[in-house]
N, C-alpha and C positions, 0 to 999 in steps of 0.2 A: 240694138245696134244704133250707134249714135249717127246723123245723118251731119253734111258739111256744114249747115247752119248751125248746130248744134257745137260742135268741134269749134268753129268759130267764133262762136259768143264767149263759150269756155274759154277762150286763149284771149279774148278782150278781157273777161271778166279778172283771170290770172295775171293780165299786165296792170289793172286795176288794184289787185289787192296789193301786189309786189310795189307800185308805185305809191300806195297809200301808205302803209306799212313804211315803206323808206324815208316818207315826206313827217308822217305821225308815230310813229311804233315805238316802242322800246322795250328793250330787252334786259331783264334787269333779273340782278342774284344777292340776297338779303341773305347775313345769318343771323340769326335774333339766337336771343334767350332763351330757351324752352327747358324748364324743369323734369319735366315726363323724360327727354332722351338724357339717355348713360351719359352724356359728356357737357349735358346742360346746352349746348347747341345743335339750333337747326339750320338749315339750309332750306331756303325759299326762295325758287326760281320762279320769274312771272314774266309773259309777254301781256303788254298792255297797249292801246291806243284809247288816246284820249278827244275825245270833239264834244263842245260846244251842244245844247239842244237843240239848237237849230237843225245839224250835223247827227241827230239819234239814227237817223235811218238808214247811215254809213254805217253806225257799228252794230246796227241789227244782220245788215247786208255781211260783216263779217263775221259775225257770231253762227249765221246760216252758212255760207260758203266752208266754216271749219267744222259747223255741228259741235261745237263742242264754247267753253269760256262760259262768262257769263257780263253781263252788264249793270252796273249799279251808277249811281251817283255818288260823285265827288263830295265829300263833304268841307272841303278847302274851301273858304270863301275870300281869296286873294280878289286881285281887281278885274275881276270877269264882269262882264256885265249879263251876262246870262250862266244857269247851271251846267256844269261840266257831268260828264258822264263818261266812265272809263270799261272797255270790252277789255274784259281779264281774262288770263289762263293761266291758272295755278296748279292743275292737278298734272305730276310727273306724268304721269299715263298719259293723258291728253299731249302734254306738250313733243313728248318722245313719240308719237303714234301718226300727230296730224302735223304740228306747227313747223318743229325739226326737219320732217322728210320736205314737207311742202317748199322750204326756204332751202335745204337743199339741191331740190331740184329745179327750184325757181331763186336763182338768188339776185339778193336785191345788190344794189347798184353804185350806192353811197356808201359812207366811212361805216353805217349803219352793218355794213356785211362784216366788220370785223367785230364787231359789238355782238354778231347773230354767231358768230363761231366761234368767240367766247364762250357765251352763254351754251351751244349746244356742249361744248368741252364739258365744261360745269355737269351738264346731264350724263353725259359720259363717265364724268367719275362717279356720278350719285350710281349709276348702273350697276359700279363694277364697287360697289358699296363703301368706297372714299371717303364721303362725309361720315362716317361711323368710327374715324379713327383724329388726334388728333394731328397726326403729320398731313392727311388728306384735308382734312377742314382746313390748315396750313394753307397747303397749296391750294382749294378753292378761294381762302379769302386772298391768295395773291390775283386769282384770275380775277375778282371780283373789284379790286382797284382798279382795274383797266379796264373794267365794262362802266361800272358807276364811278366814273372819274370823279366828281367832288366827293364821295362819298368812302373815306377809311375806314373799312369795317371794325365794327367796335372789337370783337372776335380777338382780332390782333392784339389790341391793348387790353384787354383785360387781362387780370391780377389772375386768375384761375388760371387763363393757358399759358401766362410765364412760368406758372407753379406745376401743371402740368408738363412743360416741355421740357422742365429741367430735370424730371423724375429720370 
């Protein structure tokens, strides 16, 4: 049984991640290339936060608090003056089990909560096996405009799904 100090750190520690997350986080939905699946694309949904070395000890604190992602270094060398280091969550499982529930029952606060309910949409359709069709890859790469704004999924223009869409 958890006692009131206990209870209390938790719900500091929760306003913490939710205000981290808000300030650093992103919620992002790729569909690449991939030859292995039947339709030559995938869908690749990832929550990430990015900090600075300085800053490792934040995304260890979050890597612990979800049990789950993993941490690497950035290999981008833009005008940082120290190495970037990015806490990932790629595996559907993981994001649908921990990151999902957590953010909807903790939700964040900024324009970032319409980016976070995109992106869960996205996992929603991967559930109900969407991405396996090309009218459902369709409508995730429309969701995926409005999550990664500067980013038009190649997905749409490509030569293959004009030729598949017109079958």
């Amino acid at each position: 049984m958890l006692g009131a100090d206990d209870q209390q750190e938790r719900l500091k520690t929760v306003g913490w991640v939710v205000g981290f997350v808000d300030g650093e986080g992103c919620f992002s939905v790729a569909i690449q290339r991939c030859r292995v699946m039947r339709l030559g694309w995938q869908v690749f949904p990832e929550f990430v936060v990015t900090q600075g070395a300085i800053s490792l000890s934040a995304l260890e604190a979050l890597q612990q608090f979800f049990r789950c992602g993993r941490i690497h270094i950035n290999r981008r060398h833009d005008n940082h003056k120290e190495p970037l280091y990015r806490f990932c969550v790629r595996a559907v499982g993981e994001l649908r089990k921990k990151v999902i529930p957590f953010f909807r029952e903790n939700p964040l606060r900024t324009a970032k909560r319409r980016d976070f309910e995109l992106f869960a949409s996205v996992l929603d359709l991967m559930r109900v096996r969407k991405h396996l069709s090309i009218e459902g890859l369709k409508e995730i790469a429309a969701i995926t405009v409005q999550i990664n704004r500067q980013k038009h999924p190649l997905f749409l223009e490509s030569s293959e799904t004009i030729r598949q869409a017109s079958v």
